[in-house]
mmCIF file of the N, C-alpha and C atoms, coordinates in Angstrom:
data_MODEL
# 
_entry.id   MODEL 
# 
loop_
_atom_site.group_PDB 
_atom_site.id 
_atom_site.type_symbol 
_atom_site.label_atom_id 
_atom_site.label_alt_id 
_atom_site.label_comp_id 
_atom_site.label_asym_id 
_atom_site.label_entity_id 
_atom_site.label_seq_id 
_atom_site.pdbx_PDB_ins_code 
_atom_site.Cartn_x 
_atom_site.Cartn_y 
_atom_site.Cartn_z 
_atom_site.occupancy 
_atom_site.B_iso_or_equiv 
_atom_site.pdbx_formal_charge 
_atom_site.auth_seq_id 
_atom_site.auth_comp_id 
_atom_site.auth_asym_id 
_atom_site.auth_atom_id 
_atom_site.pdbx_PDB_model_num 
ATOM 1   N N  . UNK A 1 1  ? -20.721 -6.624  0.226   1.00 0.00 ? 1  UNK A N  1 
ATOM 2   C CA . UNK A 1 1  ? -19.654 -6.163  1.086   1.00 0.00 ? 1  UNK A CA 1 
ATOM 3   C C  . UNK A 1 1  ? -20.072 -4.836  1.716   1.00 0.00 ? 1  UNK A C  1 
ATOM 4   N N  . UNK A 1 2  ? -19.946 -4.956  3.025   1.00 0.00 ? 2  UNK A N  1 
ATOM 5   C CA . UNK A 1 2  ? -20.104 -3.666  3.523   1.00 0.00 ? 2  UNK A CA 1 
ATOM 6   C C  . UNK A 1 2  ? -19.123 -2.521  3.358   1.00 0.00 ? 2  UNK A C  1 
ATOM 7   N N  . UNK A 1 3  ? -19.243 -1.629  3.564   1.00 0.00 ? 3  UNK A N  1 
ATOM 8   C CA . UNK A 1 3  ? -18.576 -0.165  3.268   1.00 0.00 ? 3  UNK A CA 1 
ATOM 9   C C  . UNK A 1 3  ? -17.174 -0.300  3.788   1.00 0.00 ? 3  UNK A C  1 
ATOM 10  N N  . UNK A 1 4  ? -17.980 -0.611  5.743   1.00 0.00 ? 4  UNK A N  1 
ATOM 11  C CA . UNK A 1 4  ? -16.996 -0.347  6.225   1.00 0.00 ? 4  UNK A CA 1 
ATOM 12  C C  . UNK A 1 4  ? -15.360 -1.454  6.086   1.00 0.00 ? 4  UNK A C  1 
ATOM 13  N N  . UNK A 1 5  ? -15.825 -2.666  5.025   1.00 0.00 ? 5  UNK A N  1 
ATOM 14  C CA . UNK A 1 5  ? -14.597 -4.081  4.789   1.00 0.00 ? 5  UNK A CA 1 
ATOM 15  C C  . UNK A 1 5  ? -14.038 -3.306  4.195   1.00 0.00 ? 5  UNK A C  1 
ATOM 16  N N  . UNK A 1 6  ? -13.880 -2.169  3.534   1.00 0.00 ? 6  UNK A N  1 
ATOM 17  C CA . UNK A 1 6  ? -13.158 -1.785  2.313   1.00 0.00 ? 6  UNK A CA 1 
ATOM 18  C C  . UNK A 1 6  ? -11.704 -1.554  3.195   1.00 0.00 ? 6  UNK A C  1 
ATOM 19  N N  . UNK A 1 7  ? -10.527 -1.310  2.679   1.00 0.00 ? 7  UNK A N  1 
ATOM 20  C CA . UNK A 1 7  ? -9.255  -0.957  3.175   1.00 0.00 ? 7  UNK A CA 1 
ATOM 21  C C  . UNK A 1 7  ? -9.419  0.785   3.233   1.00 0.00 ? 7  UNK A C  1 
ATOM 22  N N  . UNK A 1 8  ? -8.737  1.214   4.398   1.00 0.00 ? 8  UNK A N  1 
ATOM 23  C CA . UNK A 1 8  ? -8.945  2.658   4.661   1.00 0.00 ? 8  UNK A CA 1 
ATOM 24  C C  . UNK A 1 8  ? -8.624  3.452   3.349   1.00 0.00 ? 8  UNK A C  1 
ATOM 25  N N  . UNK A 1 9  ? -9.070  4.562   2.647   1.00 0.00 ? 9  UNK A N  1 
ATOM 26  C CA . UNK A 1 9  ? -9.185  5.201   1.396   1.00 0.00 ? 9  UNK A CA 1 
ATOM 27  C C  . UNK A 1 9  ? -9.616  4.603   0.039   1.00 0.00 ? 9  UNK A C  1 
ATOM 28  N N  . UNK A 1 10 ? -10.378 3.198   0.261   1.00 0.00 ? 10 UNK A N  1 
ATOM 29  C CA . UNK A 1 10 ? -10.863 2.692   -0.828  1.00 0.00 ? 10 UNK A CA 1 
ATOM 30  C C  . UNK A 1 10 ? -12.461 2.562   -0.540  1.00 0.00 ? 10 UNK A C  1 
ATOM 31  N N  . UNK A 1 11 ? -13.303 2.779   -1.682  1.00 0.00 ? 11 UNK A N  1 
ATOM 32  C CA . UNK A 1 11 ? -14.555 2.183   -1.520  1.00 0.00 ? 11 UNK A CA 1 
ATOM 33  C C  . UNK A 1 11 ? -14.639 1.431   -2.693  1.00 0.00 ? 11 UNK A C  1 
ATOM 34  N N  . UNK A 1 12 ? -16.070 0.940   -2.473  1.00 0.00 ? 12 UNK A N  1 
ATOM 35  C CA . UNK A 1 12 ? -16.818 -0.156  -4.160  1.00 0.00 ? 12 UNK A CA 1 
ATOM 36  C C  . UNK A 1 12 ? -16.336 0.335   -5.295  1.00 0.00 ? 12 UNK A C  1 
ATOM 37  N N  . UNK A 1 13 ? -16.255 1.192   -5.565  1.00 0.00 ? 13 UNK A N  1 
ATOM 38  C CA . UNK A 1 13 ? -15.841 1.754   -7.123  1.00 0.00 ? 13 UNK A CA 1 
ATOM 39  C C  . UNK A 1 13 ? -13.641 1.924   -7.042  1.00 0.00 ? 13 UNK A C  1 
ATOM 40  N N  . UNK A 1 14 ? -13.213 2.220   -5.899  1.00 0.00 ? 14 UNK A N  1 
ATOM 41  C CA . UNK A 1 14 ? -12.044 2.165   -5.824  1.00 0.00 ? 14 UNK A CA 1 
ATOM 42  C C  . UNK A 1 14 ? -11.174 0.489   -6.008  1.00 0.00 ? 14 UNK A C  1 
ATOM 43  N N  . UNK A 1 15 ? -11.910 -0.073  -5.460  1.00 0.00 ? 15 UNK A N  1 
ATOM 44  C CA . UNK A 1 15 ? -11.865 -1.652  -5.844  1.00 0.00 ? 15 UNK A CA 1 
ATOM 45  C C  . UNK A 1 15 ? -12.314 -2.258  -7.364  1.00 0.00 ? 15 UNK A C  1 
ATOM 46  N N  . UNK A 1 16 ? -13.038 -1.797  -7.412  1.00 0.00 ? 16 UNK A N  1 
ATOM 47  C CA . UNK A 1 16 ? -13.680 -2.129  -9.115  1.00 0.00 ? 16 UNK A CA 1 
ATOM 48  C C  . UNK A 1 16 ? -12.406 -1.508  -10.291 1.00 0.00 ? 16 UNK A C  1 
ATOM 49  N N  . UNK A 1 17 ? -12.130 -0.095  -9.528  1.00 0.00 ? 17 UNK A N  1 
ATOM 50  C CA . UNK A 1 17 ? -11.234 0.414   -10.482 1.00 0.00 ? 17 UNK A CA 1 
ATOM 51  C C  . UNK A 1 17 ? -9.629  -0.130  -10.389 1.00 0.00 ? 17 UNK A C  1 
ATOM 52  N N  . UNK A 1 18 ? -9.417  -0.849  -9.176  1.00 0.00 ? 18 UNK A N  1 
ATOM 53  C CA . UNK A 1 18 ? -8.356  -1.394  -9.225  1.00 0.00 ? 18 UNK A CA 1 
ATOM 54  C C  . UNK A 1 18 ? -8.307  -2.737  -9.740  1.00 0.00 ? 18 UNK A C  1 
ATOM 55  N N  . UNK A 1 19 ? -9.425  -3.473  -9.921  1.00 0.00 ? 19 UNK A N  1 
ATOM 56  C CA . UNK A 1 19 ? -9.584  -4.969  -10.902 1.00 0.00 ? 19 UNK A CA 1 
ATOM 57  C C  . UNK A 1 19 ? -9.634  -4.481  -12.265 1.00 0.00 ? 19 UNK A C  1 
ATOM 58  N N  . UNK A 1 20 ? -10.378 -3.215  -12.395 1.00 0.00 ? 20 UNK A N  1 
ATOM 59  C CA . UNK A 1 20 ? -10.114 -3.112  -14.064 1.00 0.00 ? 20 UNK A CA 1 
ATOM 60  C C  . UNK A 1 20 ? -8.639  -3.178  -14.188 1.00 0.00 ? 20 UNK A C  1 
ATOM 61  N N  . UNK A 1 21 ? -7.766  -2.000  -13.780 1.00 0.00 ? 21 UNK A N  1 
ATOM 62  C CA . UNK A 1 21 ? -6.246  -1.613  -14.186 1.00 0.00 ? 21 UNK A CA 1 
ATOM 63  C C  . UNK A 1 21 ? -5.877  -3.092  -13.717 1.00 0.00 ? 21 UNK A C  1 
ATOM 64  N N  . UNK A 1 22 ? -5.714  -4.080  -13.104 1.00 0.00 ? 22 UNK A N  1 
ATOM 65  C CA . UNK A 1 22 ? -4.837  -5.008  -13.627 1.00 0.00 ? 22 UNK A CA 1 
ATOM 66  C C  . UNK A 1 22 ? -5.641  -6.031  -14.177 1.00 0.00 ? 22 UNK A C  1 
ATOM 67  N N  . UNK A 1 23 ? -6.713  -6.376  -14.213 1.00 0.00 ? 23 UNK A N  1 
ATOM 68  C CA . UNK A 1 23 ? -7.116  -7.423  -15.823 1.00 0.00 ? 23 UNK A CA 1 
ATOM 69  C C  . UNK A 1 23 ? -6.616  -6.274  -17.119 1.00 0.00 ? 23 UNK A C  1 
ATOM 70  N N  . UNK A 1 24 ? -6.590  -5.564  -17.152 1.00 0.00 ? 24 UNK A N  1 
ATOM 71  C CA . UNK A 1 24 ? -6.465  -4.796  -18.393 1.00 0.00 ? 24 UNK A CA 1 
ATOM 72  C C  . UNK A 1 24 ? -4.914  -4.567  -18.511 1.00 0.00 ? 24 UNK A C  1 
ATOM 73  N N  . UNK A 1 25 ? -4.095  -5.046  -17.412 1.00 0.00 ? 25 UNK A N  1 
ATOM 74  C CA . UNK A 1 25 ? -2.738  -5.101  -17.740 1.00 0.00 ? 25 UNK A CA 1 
ATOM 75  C C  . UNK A 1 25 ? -2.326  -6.415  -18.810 1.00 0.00 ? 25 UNK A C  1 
ATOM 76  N N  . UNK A 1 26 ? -1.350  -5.842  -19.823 1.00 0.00 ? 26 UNK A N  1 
ATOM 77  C CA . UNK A 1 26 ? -0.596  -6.939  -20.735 1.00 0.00 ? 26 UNK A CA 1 
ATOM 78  C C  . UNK A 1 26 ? 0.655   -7.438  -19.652 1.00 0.00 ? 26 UNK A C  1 
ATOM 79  N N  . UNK A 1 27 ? 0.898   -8.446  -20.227 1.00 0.00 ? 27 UNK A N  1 
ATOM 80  C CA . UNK A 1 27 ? 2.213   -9.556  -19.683 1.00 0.00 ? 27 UNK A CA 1 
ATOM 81  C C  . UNK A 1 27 ? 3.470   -8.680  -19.238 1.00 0.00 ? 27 UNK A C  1 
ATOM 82  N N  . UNK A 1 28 ? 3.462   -7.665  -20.875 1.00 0.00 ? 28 UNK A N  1 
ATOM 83  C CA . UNK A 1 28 ? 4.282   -6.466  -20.650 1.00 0.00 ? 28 UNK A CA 1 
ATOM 84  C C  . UNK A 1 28 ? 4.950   -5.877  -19.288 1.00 0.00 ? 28 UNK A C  1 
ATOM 85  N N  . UNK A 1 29 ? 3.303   -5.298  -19.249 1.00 0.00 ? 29 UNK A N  1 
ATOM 86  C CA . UNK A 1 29 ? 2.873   -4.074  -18.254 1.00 0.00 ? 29 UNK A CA 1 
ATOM 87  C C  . UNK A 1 29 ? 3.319   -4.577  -17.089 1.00 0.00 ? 29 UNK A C  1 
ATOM 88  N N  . UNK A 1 30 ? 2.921   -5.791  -16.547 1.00 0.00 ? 30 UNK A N  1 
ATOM 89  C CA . UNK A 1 30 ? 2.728   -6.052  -15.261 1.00 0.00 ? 30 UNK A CA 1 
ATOM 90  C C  . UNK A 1 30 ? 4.130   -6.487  -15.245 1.00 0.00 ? 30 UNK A C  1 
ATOM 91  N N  . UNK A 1 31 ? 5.114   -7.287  -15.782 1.00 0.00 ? 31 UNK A N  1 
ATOM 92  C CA . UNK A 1 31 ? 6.330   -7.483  -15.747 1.00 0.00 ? 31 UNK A CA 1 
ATOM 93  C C  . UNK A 1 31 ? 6.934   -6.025  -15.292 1.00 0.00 ? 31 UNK A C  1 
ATOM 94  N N  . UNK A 1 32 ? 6.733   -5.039  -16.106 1.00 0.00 ? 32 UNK A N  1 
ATOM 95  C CA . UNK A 1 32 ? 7.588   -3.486  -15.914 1.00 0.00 ? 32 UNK A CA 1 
ATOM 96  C C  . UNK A 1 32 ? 7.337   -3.164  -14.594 1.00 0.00 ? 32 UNK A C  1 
ATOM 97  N N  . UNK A 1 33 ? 5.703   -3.352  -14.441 1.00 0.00 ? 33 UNK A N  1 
ATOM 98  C CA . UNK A 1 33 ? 5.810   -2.952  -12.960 1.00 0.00 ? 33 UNK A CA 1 
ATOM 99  C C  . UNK A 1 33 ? 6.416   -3.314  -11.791 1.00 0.00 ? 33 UNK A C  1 
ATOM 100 N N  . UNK A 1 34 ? 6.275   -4.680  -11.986 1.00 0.00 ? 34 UNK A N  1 
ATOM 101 C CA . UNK A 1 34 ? 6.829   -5.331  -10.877 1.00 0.00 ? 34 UNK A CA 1 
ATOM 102 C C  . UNK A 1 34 ? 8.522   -5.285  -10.675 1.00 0.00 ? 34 UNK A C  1 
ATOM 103 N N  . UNK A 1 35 ? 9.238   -4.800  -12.072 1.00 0.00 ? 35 UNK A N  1 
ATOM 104 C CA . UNK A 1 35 ? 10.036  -4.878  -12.120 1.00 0.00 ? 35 UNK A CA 1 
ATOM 105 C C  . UNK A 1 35 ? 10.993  -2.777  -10.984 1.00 0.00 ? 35 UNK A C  1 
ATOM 106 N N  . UNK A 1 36 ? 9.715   -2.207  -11.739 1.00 0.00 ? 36 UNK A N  1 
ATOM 107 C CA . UNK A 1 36 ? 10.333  -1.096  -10.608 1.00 0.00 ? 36 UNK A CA 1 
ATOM 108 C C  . UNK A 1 36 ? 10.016  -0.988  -9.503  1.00 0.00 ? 36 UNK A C  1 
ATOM 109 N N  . UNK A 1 37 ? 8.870   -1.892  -9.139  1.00 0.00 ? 37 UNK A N  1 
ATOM 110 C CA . UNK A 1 37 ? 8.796   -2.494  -7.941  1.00 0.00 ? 37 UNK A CA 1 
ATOM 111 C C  . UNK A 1 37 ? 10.235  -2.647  -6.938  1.00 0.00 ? 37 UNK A C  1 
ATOM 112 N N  . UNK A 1 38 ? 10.657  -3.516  -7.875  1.00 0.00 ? 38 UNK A N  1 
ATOM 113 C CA . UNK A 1 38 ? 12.289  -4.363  -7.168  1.00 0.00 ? 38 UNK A CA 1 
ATOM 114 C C  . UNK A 1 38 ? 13.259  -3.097  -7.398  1.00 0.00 ? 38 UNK A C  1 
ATOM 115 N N  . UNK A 1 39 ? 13.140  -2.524  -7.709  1.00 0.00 ? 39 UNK A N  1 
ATOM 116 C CA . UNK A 1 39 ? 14.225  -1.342  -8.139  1.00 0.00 ? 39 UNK A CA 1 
ATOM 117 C C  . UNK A 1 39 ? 13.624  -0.143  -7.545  1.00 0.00 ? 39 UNK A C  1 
ATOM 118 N N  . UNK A 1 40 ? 13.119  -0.463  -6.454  1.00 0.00 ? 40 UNK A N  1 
ATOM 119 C CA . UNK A 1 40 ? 12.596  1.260   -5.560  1.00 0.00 ? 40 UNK A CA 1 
ATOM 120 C C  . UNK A 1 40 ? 13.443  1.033   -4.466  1.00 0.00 ? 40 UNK A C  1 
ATOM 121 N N  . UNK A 1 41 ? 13.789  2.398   -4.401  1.00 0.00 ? 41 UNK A N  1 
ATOM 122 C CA . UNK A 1 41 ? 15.129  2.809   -3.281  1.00 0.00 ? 41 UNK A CA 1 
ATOM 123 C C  . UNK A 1 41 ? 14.599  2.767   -2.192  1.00 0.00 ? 41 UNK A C  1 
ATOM 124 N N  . UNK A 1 42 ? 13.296  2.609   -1.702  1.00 0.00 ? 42 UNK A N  1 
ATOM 125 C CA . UNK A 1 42 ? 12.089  3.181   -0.584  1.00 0.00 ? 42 UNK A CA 1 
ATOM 126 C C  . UNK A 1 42 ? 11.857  2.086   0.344   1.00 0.00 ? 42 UNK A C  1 
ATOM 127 N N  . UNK A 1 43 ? 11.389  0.617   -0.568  1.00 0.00 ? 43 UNK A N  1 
ATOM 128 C CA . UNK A 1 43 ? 10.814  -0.650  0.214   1.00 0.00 ? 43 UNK A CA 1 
ATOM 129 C C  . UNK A 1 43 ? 11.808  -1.777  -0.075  1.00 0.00 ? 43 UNK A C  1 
ATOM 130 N N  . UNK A 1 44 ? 11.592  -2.758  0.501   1.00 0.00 ? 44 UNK A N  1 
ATOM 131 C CA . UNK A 1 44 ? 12.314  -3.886  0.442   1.00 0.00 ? 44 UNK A CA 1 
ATOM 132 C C  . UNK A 1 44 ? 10.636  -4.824  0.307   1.00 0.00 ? 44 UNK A C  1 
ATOM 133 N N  . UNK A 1 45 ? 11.500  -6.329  -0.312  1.00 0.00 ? 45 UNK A N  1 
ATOM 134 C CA . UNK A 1 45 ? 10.489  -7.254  -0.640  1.00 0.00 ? 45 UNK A CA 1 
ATOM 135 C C  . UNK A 1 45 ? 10.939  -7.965  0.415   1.00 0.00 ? 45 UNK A C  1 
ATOM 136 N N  . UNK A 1 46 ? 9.885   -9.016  1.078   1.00 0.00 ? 46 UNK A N  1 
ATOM 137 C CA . UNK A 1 46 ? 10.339  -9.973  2.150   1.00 0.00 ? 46 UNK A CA 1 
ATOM 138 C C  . UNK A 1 46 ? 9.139   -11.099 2.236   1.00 0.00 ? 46 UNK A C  1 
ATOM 139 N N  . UNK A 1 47 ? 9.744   -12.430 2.568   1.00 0.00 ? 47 UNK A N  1 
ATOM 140 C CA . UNK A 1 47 ? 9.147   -13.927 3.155   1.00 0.00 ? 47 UNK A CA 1 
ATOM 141 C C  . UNK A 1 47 ? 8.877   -13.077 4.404   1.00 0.00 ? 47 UNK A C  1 
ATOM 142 N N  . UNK A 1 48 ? 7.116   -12.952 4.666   1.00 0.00 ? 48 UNK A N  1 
ATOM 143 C CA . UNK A 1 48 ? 6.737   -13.206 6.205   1.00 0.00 ? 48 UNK A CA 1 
ATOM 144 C C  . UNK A 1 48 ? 6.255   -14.394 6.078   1.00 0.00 ? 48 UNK A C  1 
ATOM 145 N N  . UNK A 1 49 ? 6.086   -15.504 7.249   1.00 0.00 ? 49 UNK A N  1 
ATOM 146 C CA . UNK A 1 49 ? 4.916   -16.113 7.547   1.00 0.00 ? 49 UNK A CA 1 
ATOM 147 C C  . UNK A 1 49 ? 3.773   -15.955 7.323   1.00 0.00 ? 49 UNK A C  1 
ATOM 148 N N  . UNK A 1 50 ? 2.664   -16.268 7.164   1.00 0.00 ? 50 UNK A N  1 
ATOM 149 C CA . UNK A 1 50 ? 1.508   -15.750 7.181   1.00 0.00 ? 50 UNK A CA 1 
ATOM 150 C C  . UNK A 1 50 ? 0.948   -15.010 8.238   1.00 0.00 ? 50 UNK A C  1 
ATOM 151 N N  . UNK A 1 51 ? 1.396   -16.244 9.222   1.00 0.00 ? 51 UNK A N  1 
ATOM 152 C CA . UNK A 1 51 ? 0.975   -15.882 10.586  1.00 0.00 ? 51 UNK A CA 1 
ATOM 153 C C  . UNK A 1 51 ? 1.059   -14.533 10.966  1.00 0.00 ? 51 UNK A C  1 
ATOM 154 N N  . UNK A 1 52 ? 1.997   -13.964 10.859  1.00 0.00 ? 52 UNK A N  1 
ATOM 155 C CA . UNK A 1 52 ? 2.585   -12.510 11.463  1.00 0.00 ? 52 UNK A CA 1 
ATOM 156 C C  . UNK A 1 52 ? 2.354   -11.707 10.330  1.00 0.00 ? 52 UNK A C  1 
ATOM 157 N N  . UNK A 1 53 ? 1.666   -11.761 9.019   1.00 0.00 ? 53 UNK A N  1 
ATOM 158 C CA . UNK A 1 53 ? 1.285   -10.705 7.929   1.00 0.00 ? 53 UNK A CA 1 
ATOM 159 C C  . UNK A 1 53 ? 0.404   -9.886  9.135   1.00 0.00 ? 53 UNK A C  1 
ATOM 160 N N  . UNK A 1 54 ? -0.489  -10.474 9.859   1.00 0.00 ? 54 UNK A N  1 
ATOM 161 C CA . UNK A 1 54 ? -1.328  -8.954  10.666  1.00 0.00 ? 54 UNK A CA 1 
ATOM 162 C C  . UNK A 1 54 ? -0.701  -8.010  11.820  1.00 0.00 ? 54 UNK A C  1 
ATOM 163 N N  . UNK A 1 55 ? 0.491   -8.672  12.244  1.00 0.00 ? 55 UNK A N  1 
ATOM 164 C CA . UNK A 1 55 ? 2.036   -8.220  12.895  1.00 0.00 ? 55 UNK A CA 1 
ATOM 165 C C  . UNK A 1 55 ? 2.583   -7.298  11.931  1.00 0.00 ? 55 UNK A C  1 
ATOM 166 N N  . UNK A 1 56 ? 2.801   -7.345  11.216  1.00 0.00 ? 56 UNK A N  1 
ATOM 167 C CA . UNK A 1 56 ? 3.696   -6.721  10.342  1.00 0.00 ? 56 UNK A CA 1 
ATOM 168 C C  . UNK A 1 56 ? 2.883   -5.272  9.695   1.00 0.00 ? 56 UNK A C  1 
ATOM 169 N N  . UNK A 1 57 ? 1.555   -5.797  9.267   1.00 0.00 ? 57 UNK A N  1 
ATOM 170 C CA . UNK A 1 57 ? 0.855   -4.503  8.502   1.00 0.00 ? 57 UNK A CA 1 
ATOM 171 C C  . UNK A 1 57 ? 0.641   -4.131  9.746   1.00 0.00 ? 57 UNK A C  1 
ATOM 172 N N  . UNK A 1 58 ? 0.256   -3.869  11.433  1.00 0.00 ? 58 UNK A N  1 
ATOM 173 C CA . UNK A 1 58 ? 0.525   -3.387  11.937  1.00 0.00 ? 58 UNK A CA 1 
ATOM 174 C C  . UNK A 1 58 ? 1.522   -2.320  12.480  1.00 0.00 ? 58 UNK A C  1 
ATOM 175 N N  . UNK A 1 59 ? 2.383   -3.011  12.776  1.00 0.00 ? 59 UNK A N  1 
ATOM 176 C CA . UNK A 1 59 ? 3.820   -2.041  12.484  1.00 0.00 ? 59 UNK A CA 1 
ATOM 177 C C  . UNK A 1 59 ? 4.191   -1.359  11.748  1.00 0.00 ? 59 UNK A C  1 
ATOM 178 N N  . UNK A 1 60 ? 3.647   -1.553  10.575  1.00 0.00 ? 60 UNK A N  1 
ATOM 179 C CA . UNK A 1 60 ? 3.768   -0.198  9.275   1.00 0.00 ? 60 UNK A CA 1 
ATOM 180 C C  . UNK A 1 60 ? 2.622   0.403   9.444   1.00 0.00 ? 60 UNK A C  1 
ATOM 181 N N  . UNK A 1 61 ? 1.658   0.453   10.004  1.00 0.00 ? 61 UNK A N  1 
ATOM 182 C CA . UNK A 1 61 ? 0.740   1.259   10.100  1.00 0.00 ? 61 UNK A CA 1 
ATOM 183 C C  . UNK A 1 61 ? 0.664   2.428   11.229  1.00 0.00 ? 61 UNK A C  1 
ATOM 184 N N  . UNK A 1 62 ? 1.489   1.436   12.602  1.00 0.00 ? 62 UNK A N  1 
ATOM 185 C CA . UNK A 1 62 ? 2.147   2.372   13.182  1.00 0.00 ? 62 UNK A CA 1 
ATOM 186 C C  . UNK A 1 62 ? 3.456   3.689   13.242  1.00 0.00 ? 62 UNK A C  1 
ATOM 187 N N  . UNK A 1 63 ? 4.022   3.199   12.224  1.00 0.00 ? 63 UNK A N  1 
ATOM 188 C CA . UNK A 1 63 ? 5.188   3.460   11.858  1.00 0.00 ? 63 UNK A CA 1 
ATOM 189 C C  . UNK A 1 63 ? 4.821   4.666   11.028  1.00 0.00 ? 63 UNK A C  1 
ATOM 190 N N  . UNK A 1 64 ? 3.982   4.227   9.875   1.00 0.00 ? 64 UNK A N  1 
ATOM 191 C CA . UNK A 1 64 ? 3.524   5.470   9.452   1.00 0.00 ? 64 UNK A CA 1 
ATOM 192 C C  . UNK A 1 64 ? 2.908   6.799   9.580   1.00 0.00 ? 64 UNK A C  1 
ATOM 193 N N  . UNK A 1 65 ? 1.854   6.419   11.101  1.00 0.00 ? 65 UNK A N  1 
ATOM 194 C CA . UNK A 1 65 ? 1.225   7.533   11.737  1.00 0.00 ? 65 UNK A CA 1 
ATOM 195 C C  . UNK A 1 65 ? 2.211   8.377   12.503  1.00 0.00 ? 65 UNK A C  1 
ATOM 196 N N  . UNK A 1 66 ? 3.372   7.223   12.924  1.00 0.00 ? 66 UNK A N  1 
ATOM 197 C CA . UNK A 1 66 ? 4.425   8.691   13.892  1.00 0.00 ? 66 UNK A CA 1 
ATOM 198 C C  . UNK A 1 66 ? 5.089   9.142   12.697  1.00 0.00 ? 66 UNK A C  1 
ATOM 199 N N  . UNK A 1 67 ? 4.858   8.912   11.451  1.00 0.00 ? 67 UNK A N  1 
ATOM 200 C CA . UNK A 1 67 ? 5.759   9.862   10.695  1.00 0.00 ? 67 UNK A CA 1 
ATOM 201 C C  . UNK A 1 67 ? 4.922   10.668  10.175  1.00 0.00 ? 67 UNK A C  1 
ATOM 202 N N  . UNK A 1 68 ? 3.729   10.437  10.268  1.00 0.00 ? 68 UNK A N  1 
ATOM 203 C CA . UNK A 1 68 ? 3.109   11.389  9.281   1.00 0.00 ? 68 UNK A CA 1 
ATOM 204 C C  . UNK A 1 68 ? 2.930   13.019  10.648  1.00 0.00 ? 68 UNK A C  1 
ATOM 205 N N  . UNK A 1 69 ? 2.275   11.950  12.019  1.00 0.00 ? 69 UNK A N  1 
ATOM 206 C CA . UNK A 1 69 ? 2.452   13.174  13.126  1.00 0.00 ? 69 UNK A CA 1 
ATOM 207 C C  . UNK A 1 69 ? 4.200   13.654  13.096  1.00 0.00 ? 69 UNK A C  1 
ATOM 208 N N  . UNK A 1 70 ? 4.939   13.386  13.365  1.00 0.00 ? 70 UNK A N  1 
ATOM 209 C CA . UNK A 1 70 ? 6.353   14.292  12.906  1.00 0.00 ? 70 UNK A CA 1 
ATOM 210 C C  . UNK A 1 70 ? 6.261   15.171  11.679  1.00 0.00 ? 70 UNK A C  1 
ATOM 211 N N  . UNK A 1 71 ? 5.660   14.479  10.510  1.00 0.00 ? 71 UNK A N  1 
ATOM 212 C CA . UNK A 1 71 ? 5.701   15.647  9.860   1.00 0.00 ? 71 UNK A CA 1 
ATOM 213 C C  . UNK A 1 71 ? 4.671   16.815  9.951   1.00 0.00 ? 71 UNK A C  1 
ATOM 214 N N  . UNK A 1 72 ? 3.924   16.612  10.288  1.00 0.00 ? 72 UNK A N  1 
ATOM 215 C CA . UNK A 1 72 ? 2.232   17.789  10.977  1.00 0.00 ? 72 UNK A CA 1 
ATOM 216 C C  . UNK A 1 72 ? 3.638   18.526  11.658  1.00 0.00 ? 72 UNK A C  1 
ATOM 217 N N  . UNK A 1 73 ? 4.113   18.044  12.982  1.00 0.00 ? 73 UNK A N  1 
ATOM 218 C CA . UNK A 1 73 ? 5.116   19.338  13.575  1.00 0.00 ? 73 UNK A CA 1 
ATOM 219 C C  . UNK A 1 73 ? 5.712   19.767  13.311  1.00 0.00 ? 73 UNK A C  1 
ATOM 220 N N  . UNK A 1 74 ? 6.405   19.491  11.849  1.00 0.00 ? 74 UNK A N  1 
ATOM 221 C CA . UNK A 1 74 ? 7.276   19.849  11.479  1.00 0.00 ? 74 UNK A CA 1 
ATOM 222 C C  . UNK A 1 74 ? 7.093   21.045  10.060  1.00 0.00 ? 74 UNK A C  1 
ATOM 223 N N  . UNK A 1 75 ? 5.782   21.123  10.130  1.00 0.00 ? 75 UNK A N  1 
ATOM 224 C CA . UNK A 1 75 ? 5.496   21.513  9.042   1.00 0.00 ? 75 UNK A CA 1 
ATOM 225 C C  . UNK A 1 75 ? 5.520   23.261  9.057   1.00 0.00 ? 75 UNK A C  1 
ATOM 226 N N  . UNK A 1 76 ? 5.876   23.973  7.776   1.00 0.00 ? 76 UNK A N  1 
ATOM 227 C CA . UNK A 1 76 ? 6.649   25.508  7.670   1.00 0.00 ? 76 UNK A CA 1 
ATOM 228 C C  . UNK A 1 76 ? 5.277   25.975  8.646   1.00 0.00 ? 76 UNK A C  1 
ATOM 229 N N  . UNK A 1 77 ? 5.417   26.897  9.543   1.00 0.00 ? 77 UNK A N  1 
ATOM 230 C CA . UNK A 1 77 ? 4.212   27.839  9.997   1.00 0.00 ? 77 UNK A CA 1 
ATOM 231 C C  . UNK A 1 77 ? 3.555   27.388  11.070  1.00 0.00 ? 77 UNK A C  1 
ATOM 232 N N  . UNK A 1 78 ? 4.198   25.753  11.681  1.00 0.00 ? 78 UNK A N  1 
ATOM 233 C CA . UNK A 1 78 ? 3.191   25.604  12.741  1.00 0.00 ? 78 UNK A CA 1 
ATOM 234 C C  . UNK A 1 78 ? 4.575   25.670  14.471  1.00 0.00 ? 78 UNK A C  1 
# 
């Protein structure tokens, strides 16, 4: 795999370290998680199509850069 397939802020070892933490999750674990998953005040879960999954992570990707630029202007001192 090349460098650049990785998802933006992950490389080879960021991927490796994210297959360890969930093979190394118990039945437990991964139940709890998923469970505050469903119980975050922040996101909602949703049925896309497939089709439109590259629609959609789009739009949150956009979505996120005008918030992150709003917050740069908004920030104490500038």
């Amino acid at each position: 795999m090349r460098s650049n397939d990785f998802p933006p802020g992950l490389d080879e070892q960021g991927v490796r370290d994210l297959i360890e933490y969930y093979e190394s999750q118990t039945d437990e674990e991964a139940a709890a998680e998923h469970e505050a998953a469903l119980a975050s005040p922040t996101g909602t879960l949703m049925e896309v199509p497939t089709e439109l999954v590259p629609l959609v992570r789009d739009l949150i990707a956009r979505h996120l850069k005008k918030r992150q630029s709003r917050e740069k202007s908004w920030a104490p001192g500038s």
